[in-house]
N, C-alpha and C positions, 0 to 999 in steps of 0.2 A: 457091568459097565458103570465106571462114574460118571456121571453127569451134572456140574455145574451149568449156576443161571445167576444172571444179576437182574434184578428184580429193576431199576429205574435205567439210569443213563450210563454207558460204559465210556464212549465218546461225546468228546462237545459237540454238541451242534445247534440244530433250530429249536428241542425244545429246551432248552438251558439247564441241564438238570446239574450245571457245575454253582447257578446260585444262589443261595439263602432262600428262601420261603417269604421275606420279608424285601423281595430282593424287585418287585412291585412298587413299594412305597417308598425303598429307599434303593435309589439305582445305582450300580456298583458300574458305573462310566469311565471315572478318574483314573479308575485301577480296579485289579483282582480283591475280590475274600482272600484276606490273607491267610483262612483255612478255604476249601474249595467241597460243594454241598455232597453230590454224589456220584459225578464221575469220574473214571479212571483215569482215562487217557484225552489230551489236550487234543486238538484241532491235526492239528501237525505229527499227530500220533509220538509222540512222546507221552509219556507216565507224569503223572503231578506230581507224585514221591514216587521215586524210585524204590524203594524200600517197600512199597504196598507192592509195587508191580510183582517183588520177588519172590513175595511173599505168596500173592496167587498163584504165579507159576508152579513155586514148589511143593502147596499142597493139590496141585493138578498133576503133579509129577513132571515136572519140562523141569529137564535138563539143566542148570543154572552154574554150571561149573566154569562155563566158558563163558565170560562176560561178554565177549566180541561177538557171539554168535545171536543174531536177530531170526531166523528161523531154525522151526523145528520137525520133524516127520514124527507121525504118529506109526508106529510100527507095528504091524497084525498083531504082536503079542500084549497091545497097550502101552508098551512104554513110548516114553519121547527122544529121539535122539538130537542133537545140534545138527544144524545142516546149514551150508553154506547157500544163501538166499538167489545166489546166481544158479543152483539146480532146478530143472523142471521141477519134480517131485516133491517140493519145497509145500508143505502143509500149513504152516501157520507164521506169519510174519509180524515183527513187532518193529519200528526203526522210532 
């Protein structure tokens, strides 16, 4: 089985792991890092780059053929297939 892990913040939240190190003494208020420190996905569960997003997915094996498709089923045999997020059986969701 593979098994990925992200070591700090995946989403924004309380502990702020989307700001600078530096980000203490100098407060990012006004506006975002216009690079963003170490999480993936925003608040609102959207991607900071889209292009990272896809890029995890694909070396996880999900499915990426189908833009539209926001969930996916993991299938007894490991793979991932798209799935229309309105299914009960809907495994993993991204919007």
């Amino acid at each position: 089985m593979n098994i990925g892990m992200i070591s700090w913040g995946s989403v924004n939240g309380k502990v702020q792991y989307n700001l600078p190190w530096d980000s203490s003494g100098h407060p990012y208020v006004a506006y975002p890092p216009t690079v963003w420190f170490q999480d993936i996905i925003r608040q609102d569960r959207t991607p900071y780059l889209l292009e990272e997003a896809h890029v995890i997915k694909r070396l996880n094996g999900y499915p990426i053929s189908n833009s539209n498709a926001n969930c996916v089923v993991l299938n007894k045999d490991g793979s991932w297939t798209n799935q229309d997020c309105a299914t009960p059986q809907c495994y993993i969701c991204s919007y």
